[in-house]
Backbone as JSON, one array per atom type, in Angstrom:
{
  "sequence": "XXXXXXXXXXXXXXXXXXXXXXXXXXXXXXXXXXXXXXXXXXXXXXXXXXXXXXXXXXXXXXXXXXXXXXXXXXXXXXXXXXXXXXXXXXXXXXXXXXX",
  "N": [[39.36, 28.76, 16.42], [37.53, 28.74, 18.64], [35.08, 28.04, 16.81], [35.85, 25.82, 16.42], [35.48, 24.24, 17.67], [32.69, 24.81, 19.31], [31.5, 23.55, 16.78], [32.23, 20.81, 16.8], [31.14, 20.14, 19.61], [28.09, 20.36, 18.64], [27.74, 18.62, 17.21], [28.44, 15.88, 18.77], [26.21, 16.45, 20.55], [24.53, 15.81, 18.86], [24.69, 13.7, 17.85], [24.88, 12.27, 20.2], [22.31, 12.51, 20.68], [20.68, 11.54, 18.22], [21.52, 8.82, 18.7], [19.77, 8.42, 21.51], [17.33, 8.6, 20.62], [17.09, 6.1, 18.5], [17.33, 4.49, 20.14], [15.53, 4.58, 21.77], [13.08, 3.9, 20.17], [13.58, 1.61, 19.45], [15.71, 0.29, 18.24], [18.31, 0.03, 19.01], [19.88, 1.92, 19.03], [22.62, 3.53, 17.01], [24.23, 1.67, 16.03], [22.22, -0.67, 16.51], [20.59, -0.34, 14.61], [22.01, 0.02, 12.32], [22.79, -2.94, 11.91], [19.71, -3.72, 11.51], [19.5, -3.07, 9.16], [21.11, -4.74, 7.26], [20.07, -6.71, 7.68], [17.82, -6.37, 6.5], [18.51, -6.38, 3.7], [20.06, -8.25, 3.63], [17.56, -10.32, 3.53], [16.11, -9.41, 1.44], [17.51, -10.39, -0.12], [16.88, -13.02, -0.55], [15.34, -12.78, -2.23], [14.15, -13.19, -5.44], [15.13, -10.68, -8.49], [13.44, -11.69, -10.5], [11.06, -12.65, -9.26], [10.36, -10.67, -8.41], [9.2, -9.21, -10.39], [7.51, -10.98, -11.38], [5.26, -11.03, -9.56], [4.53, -8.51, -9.74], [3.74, -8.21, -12.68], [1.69, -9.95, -11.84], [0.16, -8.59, -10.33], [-0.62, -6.34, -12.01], [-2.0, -7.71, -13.96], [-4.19, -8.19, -12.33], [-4.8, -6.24, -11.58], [-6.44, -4.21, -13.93], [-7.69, -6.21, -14.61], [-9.85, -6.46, -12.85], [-10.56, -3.3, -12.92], [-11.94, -3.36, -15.72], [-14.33, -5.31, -14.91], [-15.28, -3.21, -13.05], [-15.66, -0.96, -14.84], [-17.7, -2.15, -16.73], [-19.83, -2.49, -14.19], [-20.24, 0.1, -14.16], [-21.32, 0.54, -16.77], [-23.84, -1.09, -16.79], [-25.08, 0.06, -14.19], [-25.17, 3.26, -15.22], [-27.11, 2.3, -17.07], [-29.22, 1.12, -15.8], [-29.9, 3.75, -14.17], [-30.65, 5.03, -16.29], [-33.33, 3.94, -17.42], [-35.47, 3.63, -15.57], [-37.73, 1.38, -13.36], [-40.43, 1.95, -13.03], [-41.01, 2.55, -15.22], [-42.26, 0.64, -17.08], [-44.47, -2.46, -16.86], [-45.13, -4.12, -14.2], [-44.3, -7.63, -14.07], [-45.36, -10.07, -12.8], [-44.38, -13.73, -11.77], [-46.18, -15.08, -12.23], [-47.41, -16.64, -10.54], [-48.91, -15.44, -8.62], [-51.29, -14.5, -9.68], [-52.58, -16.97, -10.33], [-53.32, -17.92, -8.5]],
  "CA": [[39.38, 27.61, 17.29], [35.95, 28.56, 19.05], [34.16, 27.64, 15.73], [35.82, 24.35, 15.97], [34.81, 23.84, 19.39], [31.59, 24.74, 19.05], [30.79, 22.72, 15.87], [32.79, 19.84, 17.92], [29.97, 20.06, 20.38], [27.31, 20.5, 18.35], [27.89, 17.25, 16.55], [28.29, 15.39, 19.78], [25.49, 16.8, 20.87], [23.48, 15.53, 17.5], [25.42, 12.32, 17.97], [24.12, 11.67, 21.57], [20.47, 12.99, 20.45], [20.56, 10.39, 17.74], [21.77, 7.85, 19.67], [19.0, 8.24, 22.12], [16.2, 8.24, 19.72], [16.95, 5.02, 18.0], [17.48, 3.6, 21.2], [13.79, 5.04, 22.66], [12.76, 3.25, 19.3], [13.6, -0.33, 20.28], [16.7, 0.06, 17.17], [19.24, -0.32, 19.68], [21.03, 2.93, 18.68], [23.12, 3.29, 15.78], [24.54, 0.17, 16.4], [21.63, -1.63, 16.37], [19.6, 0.2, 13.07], [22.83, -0.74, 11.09], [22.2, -3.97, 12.04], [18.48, -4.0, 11.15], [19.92, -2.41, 8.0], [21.99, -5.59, 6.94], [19.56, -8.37, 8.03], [17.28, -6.3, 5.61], [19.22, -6.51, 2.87], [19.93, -10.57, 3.48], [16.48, -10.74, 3.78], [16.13, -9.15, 0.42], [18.95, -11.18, -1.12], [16.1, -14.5, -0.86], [13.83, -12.55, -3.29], [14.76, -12.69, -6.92], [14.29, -10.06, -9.52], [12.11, -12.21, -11.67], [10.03, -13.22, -8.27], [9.38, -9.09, -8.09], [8.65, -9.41, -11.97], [6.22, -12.27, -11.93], [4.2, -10.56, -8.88], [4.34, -7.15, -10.22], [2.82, -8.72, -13.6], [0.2, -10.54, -11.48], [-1.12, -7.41, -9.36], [-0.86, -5.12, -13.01], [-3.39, -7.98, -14.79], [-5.15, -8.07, -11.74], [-5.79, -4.26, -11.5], [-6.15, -4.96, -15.44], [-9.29, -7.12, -14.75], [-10.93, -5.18, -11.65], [-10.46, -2.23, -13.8], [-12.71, -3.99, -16.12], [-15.13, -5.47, -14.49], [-15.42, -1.93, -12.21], [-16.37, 0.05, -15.87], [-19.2, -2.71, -17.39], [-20.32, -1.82, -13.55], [-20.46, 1.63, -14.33], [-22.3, 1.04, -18.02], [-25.46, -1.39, -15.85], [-25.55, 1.14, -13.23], [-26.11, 4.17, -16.25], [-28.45, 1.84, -18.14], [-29.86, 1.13, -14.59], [-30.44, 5.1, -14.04], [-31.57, 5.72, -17.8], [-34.04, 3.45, -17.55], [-36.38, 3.81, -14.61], [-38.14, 0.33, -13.96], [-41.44, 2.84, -13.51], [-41.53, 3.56, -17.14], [-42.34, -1.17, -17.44], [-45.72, -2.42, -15.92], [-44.28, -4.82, -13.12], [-44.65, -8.6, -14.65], [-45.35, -11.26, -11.43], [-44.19, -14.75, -12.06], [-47.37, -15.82, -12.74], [-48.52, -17.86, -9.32], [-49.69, -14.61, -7.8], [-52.33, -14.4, -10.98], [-53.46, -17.84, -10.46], [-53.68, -17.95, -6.46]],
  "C": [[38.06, 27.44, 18.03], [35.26, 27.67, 18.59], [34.57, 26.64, 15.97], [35.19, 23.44, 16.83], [33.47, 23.48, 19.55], [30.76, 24.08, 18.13], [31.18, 21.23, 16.42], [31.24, 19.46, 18.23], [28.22, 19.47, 19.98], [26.94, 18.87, 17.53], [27.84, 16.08, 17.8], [27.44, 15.3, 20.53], [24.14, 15.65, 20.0], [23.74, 14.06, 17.72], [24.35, 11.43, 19.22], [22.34, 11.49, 21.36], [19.7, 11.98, 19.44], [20.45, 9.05, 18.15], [20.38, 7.25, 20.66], [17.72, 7.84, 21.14], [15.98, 7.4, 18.98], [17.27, 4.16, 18.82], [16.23, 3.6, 21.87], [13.49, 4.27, 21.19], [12.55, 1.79, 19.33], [14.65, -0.39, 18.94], [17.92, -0.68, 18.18], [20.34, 0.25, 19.15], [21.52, 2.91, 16.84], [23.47, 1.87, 14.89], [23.59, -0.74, 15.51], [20.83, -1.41, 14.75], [20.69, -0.5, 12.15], [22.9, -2.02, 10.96], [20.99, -4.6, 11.22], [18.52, -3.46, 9.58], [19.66, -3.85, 7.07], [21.27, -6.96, 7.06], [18.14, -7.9, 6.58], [17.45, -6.76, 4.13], [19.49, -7.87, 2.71], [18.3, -11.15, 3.02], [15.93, -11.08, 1.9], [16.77, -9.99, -0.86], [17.78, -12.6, -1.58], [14.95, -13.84, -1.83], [14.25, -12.37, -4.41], [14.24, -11.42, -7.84], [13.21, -10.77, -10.52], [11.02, -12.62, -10.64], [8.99, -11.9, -8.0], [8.78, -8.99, -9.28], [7.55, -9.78, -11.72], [4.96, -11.63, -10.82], [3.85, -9.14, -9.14], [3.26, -7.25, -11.56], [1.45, -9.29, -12.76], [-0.52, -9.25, -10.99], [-1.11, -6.45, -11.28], [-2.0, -6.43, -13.88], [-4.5, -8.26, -14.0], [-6.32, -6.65, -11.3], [-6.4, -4.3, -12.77], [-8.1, -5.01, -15.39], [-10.13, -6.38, -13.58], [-11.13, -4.14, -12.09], [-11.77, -2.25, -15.0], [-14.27, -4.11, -15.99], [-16.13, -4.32, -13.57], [-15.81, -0.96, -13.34], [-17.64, -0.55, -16.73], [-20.17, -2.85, -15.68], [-20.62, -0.73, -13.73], [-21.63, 1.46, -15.44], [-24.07, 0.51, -17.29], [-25.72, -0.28, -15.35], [-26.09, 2.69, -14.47], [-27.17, 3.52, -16.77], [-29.25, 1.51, -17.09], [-30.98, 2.85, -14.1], [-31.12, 5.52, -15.11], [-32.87, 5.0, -18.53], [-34.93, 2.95, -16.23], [-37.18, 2.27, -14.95], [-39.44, 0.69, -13.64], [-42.01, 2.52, -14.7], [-42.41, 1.71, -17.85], [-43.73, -1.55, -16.48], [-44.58, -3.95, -15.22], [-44.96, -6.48, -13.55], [-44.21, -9.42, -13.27], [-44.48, -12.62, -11.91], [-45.67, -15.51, -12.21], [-48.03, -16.45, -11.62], [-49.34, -16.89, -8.97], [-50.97, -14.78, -8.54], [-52.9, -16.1, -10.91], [-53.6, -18.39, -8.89], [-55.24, -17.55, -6.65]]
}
């Protein structure tokens, strides 16, 4: 009977301790989180699966193409480094040479 007592308590305890901490939260307790649960879930209800589809497809051919464009960056930048513009005599546009 102790044990029951004491786990009693201990739950009541956990209960209250809960309680408080989604109330110091701005939830408004249990109460209120199950609440913020349920308005989630409505919220959710206005988004279709083919609406998460069609934007899931857009960000995967958009990574796709940045992905892309972010590795023929990479090949300039090597052919940039493997070719020192040193090693080229430096060609003016021509006005300087007739100034």
């Amino acid at each position: 009977m102790n044990d029951l007592m004491t786990q009693t308590e201990a739950l009541l305890g956990f209960s209250a301790d809960l309680e408080r901490r989604l109330t110091d939260r701005g939830l408004g307790g249990v109460t209120g989180a199950v609440e913020r649960f349920e308005e989630l879930l409505r919220g959710l209800d206005e988004v279709s699966n083919e609406q998460l589809e069609w934007a899931r497809r857009e960000i995967g051919d958009l990574i796709s193409t940045l992905t892309g464009v972010a590795e023929h960056l990479d090949m300039l930048h090597a052919i940039k480094q493997a070719v020192p513009r040193s090693r080229f005599p430096q060609h003016g546009t021509g006005m300087a040479a007739a100034a």
